[in-house]
VOFI-833496 format. One line per field, with one value per residue (C-alpha): x, y, z; residue number from 1. Coordinates in Angstrom, 2 decimals. Layout:
<sites>
x: (X; ...)
y: (Y; ...)
z: (Z; ...)
num: (NUM; ...)
</sites>
This chain:
<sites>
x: (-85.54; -85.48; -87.94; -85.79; -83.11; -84.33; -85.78; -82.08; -81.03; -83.73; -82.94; -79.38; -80.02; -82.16; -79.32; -76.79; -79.49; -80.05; -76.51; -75.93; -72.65; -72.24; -68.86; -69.33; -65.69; -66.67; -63.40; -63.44; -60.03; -60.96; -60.17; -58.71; -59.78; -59.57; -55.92; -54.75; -55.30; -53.78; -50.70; -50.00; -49.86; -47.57; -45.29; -45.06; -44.34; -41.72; -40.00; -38.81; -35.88; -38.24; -41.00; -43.50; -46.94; -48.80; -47.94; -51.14; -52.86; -54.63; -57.91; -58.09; -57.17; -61.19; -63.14; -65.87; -64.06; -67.00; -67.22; -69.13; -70.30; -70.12; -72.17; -74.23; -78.04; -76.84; -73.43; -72.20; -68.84; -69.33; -67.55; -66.68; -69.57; -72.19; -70.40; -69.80; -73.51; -74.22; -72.12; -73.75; -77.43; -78.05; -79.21; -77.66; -77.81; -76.21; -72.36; -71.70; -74.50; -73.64; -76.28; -79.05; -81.42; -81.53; -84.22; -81.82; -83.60; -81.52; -81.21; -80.52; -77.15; -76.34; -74.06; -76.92; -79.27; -76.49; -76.64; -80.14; -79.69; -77.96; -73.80; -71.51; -70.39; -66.93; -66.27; -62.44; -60.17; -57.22; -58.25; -60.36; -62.86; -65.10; -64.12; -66.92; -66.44; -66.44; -68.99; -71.63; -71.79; -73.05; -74.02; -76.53; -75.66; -76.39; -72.78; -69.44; -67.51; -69.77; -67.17; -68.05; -71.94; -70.24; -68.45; -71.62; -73.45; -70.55; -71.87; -76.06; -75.36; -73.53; -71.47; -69.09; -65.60; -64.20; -61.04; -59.21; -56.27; -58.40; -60.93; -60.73; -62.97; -63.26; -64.16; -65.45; -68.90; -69.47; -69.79; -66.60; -67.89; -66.65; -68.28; -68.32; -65.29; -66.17; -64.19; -66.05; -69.45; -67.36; -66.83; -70.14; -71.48; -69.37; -66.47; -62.93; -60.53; -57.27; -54.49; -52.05; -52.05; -50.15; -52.72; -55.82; -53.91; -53.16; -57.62; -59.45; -60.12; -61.78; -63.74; -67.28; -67.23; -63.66; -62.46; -58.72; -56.84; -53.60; -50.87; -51.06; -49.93; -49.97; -52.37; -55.60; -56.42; -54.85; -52.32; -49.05; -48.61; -47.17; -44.25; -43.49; -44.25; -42.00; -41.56; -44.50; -46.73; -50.61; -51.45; -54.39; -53.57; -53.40; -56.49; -58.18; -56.71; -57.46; -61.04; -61.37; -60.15; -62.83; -65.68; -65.18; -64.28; -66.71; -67.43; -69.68; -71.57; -73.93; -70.90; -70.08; -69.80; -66.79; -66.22; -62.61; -61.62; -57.86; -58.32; -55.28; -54.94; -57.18; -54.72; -51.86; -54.30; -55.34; -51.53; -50.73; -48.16; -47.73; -45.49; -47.63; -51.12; -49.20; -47.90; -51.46; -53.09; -50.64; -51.40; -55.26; -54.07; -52.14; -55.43; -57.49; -54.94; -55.64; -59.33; -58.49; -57.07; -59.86; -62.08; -60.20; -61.04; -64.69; -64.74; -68.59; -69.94; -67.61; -68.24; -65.12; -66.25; -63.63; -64.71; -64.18; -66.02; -64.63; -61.36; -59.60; -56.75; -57.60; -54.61; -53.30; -50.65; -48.77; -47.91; -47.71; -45.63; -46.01; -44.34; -44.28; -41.38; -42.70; -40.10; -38.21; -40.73; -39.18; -36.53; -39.11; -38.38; -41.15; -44.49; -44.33; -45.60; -42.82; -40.49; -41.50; -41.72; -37.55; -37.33; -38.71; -36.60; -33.56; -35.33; -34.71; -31.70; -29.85; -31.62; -32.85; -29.51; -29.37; -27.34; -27.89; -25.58; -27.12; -30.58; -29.23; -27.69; -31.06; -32.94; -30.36; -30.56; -34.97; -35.76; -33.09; -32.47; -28.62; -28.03; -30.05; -32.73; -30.70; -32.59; -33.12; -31.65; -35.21; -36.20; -32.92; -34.10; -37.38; -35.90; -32.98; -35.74; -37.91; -34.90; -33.84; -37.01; -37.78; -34.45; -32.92; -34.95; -37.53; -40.44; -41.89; -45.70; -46.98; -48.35; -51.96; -54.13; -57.35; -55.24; -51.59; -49.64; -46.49; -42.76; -42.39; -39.40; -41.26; -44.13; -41.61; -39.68; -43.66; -44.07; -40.68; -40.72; -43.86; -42.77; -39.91; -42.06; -44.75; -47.73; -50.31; -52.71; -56.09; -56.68; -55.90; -59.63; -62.28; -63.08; -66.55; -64.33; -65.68; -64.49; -63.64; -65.63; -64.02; -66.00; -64.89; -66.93; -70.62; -72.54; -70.07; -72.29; -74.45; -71.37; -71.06; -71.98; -71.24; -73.49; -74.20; -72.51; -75.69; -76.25; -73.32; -74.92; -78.02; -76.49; -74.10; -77.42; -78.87; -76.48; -75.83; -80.06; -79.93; -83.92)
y: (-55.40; -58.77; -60.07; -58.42; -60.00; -63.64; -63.25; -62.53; -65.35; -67.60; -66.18; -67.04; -70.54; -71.28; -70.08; -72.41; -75.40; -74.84; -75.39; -77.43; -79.56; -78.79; -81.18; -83.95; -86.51; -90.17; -91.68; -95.02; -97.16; -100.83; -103.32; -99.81; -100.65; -98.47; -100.00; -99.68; -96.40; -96.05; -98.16; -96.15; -92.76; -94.67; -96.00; -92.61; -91.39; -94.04; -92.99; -89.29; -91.18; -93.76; -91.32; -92.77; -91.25; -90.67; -88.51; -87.72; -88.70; -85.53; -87.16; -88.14; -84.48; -83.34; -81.98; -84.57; -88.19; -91.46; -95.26; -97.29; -101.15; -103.30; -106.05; -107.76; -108.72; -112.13; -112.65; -110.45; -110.42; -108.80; -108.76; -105.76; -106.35; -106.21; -103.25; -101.74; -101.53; -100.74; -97.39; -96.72; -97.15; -97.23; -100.40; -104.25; -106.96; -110.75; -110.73; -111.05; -108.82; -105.59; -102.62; -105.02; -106.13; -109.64; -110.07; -108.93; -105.86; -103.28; -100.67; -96.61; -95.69; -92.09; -91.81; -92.29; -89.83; -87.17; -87.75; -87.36; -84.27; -82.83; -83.32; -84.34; -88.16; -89.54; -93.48; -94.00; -96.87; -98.22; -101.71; -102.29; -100.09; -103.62; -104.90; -104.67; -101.28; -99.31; -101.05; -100.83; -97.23; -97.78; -101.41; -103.82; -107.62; -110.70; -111.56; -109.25; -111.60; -111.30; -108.80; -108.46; -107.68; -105.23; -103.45; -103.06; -101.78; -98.78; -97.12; -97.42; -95.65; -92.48; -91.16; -88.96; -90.24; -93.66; -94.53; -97.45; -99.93; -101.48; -104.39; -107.80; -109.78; -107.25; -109.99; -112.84; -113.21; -115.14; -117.94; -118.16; -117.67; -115.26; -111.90; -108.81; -106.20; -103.92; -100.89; -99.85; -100.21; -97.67; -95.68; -95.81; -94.44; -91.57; -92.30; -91.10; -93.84; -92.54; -94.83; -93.27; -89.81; -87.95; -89.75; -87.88; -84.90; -84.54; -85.98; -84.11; -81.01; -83.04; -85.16; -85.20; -88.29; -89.99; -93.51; -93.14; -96.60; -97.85; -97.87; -100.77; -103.62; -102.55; -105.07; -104.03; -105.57; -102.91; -99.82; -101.03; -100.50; -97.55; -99.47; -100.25; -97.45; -96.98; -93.31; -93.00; -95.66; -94.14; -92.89; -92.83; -89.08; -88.46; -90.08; -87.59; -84.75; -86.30; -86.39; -83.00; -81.03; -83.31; -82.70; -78.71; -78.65; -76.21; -74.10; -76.57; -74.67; -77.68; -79.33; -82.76; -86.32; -88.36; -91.62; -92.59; -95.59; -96.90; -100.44; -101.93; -101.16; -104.31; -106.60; -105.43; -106.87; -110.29; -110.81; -109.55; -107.46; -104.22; -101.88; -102.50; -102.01; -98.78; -97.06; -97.94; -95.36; -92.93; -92.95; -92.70; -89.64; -88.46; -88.71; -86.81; -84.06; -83.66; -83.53; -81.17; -78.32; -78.03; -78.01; -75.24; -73.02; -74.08; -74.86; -73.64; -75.73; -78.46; -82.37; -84.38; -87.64; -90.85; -94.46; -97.80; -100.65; -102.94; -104.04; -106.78; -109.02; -108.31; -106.36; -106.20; -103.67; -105.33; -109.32; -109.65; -106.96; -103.86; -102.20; -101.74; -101.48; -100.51; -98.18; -101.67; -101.76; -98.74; -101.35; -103.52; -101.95; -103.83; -105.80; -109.38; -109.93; -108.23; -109.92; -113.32; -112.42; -111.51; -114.97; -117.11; -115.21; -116.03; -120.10; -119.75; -118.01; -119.96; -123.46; -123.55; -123.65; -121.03; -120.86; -119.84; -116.81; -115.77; -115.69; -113.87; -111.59; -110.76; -110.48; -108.10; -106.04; -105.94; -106.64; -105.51; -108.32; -108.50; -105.23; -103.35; -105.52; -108.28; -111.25; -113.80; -117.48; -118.75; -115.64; -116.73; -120.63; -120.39; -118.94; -121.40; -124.22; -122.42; -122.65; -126.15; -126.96; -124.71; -124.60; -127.40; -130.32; -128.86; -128.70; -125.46; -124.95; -121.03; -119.22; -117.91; -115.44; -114.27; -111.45; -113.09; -116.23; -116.04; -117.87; -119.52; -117.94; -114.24; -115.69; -116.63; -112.97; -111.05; -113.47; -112.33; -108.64; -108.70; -110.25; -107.68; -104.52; -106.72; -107.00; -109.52; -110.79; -112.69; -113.96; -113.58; -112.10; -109.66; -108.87; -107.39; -104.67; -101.24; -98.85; -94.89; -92.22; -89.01; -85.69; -82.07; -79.64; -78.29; -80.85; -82.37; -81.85; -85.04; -87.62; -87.00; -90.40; -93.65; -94.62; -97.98; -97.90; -97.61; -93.98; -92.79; -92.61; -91.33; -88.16; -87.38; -87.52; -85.21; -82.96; -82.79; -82.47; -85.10; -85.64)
z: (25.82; 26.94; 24.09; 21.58; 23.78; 23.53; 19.44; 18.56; 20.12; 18.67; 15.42; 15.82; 17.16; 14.19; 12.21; 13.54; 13.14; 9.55; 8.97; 5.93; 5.22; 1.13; 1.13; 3.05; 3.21; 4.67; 5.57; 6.16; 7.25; 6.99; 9.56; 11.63; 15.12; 18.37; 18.96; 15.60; 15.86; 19.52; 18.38; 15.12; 17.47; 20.07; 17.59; 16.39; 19.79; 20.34; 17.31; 18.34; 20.99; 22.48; 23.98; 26.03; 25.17; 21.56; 18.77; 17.59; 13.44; 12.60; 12.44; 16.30; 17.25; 15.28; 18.51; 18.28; 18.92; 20.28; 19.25; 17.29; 17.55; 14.52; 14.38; 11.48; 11.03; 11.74; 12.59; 15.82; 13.87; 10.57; 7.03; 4.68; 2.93; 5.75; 7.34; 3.99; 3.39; 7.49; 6.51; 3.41; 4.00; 7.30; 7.87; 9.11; 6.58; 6.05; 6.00; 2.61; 0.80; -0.88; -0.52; -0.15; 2.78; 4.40; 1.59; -0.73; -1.92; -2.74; -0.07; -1.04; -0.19; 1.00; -2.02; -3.98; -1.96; -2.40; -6.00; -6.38; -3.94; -6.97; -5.80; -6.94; -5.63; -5.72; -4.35; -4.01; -2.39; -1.82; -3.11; -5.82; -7.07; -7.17; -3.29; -0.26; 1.20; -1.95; -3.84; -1.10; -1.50; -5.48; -6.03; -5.58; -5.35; -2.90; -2.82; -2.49; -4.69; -7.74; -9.14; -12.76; -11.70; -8.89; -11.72; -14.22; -11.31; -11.51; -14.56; -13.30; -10.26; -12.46; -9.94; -11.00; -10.10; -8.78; -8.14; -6.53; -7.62; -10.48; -11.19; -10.08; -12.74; -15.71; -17.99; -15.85; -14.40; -11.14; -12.69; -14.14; -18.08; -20.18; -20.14; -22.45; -20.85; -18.58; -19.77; -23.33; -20.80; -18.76; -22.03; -23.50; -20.26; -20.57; -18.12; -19.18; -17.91; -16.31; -15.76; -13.07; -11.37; -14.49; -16.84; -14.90; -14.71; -18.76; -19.10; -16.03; -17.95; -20.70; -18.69; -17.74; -15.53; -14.24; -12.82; -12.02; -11.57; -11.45; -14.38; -17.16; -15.79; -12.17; -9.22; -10.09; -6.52; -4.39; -4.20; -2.92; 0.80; 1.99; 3.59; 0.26; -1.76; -4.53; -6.78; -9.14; -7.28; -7.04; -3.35; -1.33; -0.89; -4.87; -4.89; -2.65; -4.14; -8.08; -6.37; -5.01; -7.54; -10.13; -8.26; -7.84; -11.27; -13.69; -10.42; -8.83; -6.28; -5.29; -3.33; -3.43; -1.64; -1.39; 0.31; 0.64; 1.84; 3.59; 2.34; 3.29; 6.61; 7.30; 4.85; 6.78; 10.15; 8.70; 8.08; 11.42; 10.08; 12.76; 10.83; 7.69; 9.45; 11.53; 8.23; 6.53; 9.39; 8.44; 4.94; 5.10; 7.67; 4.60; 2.70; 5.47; 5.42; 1.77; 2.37; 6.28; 3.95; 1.83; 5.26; 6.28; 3.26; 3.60; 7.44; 7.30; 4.81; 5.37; 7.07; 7.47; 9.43; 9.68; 11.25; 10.28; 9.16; 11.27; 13.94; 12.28; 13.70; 17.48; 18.05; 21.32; 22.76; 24.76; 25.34; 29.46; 30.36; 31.30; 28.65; 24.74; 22.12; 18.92; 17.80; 17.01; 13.87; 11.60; 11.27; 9.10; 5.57; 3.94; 4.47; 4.52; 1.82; -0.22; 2.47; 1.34; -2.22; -1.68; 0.13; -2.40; -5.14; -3.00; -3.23; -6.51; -7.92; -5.46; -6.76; -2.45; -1.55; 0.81; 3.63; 7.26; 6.74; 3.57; 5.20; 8.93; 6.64; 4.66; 7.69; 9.27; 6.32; 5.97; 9.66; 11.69; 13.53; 15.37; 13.42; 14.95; 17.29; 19.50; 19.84; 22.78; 22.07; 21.68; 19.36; 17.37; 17.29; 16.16; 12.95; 12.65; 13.59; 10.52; 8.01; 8.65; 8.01; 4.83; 3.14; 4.35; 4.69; 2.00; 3.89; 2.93; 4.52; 3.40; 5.46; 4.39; 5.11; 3.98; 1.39; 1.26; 1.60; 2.64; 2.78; 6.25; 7.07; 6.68; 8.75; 11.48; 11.06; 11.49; 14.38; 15.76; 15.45; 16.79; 19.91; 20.49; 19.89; 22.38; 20.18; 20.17; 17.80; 18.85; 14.93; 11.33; 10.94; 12.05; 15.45; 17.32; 18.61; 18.69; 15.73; 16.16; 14.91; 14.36; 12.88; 12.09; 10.29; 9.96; 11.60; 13.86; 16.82; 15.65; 16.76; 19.86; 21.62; 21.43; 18.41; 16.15; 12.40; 11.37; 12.91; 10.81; 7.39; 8.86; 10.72; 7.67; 5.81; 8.49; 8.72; 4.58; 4.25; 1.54; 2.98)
num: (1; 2; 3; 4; 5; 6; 7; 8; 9; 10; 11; 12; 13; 14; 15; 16; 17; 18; 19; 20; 21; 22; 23; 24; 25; 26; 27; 28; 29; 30; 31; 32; 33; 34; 35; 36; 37; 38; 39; 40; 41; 42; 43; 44; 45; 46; 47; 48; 49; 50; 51; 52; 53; 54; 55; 56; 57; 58; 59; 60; 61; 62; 63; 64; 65; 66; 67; 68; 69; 70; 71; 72; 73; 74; 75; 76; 77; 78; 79; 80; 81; 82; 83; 84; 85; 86; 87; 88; 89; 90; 91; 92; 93; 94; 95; 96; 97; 98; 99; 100; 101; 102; 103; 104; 105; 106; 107; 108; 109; 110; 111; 112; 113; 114; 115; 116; 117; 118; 119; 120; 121; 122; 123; 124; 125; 126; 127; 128; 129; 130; 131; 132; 133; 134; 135; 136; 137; 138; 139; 140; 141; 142; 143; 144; 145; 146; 147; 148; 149; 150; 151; 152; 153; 154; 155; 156; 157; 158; 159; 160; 161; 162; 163; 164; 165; 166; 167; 168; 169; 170; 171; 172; 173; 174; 175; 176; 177; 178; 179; 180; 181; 182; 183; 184; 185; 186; 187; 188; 189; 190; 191; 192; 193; 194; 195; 196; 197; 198; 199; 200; 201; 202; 203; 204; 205; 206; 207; 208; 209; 210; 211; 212; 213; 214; 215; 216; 217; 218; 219; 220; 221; 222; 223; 224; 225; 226; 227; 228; 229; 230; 231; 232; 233; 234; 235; 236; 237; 238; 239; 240; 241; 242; 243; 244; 245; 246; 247; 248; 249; 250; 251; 252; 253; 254; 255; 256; 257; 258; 259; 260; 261; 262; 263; 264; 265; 266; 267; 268; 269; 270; 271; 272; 273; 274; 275; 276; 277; 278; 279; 280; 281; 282; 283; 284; 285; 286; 287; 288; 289; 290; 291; 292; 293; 294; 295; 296; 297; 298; 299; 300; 301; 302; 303; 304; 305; 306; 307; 308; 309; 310; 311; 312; 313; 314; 315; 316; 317; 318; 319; 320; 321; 322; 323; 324; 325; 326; 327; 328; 329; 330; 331; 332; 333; 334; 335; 336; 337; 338; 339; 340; 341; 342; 343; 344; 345; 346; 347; 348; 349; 350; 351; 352; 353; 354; 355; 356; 357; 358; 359; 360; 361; 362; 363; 364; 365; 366; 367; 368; 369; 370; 371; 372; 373; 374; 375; 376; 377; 378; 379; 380; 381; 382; 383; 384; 385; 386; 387; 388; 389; 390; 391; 392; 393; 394; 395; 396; 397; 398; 399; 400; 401; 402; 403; 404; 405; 406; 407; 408; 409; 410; 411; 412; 413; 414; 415; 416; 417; 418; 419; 420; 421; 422; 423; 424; 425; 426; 427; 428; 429; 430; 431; 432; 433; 434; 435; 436; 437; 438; 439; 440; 441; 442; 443; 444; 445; 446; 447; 448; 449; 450; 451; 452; 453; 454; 455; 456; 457; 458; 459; 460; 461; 462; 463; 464; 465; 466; 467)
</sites>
């Protein structure tokens, strides 16, 4: 009895091992740090009356929750580009290379062993389908900003569906000449090209291989961000869905890969802009909800797995006391960068000749400040200081960061909002902080200690048996 005993439960353990995951979802938020993800579930907590606590993303409530470190081959800060490829290969390289080696050979990409594994692969973004993250999962180049030779790379690794905001350089090589388009490339390789969610919609059923961008005319460098979404703007969760549903289409029973990544998340860092960065995690949770359903009507064949390439910004909750007040940021109705956009438009249709009432009156109305957020006297100075300077003496310095540049008097409003909801911000870049790794599904089990970015491709791959 007890060998028949202990064969059953060798049998069944040998069962469980030779789980496979068919549909594997890599999420990747870029720039999304451990306290970018605390802050965006305490701001939501502060939000229901002021609550102290978290109100939980769905992602950090998967069972299997650990850390990972982020350095380069050379650099113990990394880029996109170098983490990019760490997540897609496996392996460290110079900051700046995408899905190649510090010799710059090109390295295999798990997207690329899935493929040849016989799924289905999908590569989708926020940003564009040509910036560091995305394109390490299906190019091969020594630099990140070689965009054109990105974007022919698209079409040699044959995936089946890409989507994103756009391309940057779609007729100009690296070296600034003029270069043959990239779209009829795109075409003669068989891709349909869908501009807009409605657009894939009316071509997905006629389609054997898909990039979905942005309407005509739209910033082919990124989706807008969620804080200022507008009707009929393309989503990150649209994305996911446009994805799913394309790479099940035709009854595909070999399952699929798809790599989805929150772009601007890190944009919303580098500017060290809180309520944009905060409502960025929400949205790639939106997208993981998309992709959590379909886990739950597969949850044995499924692998949902979320990290981050990167912390960017050094965020730090809380600026010497001990307290926070982030609920003061729902009060922000828009990033800064639409906030200085609105600013310089004011410059203009009032010749500069904007007065102090006009501008306390705008920033009551997008930042909530003396409408809804009283300010100290020194709070209130360093913006009067900011427009004597800017408006009336004519002495207007931008602000820049590595994605925006932005009116001094929205660079003084970030800096003050920030201060009442008692944030902190080490830089306007990337930090060696560790990133979180969350995992749900069939295979799971393999991230369940603190691990190097480099591990992550490798157990997907394990648990997937792409090898």
């Amino acid at each position: 009895m007890k060998r028949l005993v202990y064969l059953l439960c060798f049998v069944f353990i040998t069962a469980v091992a030779q789980g496979q995951a068919k549909y594997v979802f890599y999420f990747i938020g870029d720039g999304m740090g451990v306290n970018q993800v605390n802050g965006t579930e305490m701001y939501r907590a502060e939000l229901q009356n002021g609550r102290i606590g978290v109100e939980p993303l769905l992602f950090t409530q998967f069972p299997v929750g650990t850390v990972a470190s982020t350095f380069s081959a050379k650099n113990s800060v990394t880029d996109s580009s170098a983490a990019g490829t760490a997540l897609a290969t496996g392996s460290k390289t110079y900051n700046g290379a995408i899905g190649m080696d510090e010799q710059q050979n090109p390295l295999q990409t798990i997207a690329e062993m899935a493929k040849k594994a016989g799924k289905k692969v999908g590569i989708a973004t926020s940003v564009s389908v040509d910036h560091a993250t995305p394109a390490a999962f299906y190019a091969h180049q020594p630099r990140r900003n070689m965009y054109y030779e990105i974007a022919t790379d698209l079409p040699k690794a044959g995936f089946d569906f890409y989507a994103g905001a756009g391309f940057l350089k779609p007729t100009t090589s690296a070296d600034n000449k003029e270069a043959p388009s990239i779209f009829p490339m795109f075409e003669e390789a068989g891709y349909t090209l869908a501009r807009g969610y409605d657009d894939y919609k009316a071509k997905s059923d006629q389609a054997q291989k898909m990039i979905l961008i942005q309407k005509e005319g739209a910033d082919a460098s990124c989706l807008p961000y969620a804080i200022d979404r507008k009707e009929g703007d393309l989503t990150l969760a649209q994305i996911t869905e446009s994805a799913i549903d394309f790479l099940t289409k035709d009854k595909n029973k070999k399952g699929f890969f798809l790599m989805v990544e929150g772009g601007k998340i890190d944009w919303g860092c580098h500017s060290n802009d809180a309520a944009a960065a905060f409502n960025e995690v929400i949205d790639l949770d939106n997208a993981i909800r998309v992709a959590y359903e379909f886990y739950k009507k597969h949850p044995k064949e499924t692998l949902i797995v979320v990290t981050a390439d990167h912390e960017t910004g050094g965020i730090v909750l809380g600026n010497g006391k001990y307290e926070l007040n982030l609920k003061v940021l729902q009060y922000q109705k828009n990033s800064a960068d639409i906030l200085s956009n609105q600013i310089s438009a004011m410059r203009r249709n009032k010749n500069n000749k904007v007065l102090w009432d006009e501008m306390k009156a705008f920033l009551s109305e997008k930042m909530g400040f003396w409408k809804e957020i009283p300010l100290t006297w020194e709070q209130e100075k360093k913006l009067r200081d900011e427009f004597e300077n800017s408006f009336v003496k004519n002495k207007v310095v931008f602000e820049e960061s590595l994605y925006s540049k932005n009116e001094p008097m929205a660079a003084r409003a970030k800096e003050v909002i920030n201060e009442i909801a008692m944030i902190s911000w080490a830089s306007g870049n990337h930090s060696a902080g560790y990133v979180p790794v969350f995992a749900i599904g069939e295979g799971s089990q393999l991230f369940h200690e603190k691990i190097d970015n480099t591990e992550i491709p490798k157990r997907i791959a394990k648990a997937a048996k792409y090898k």
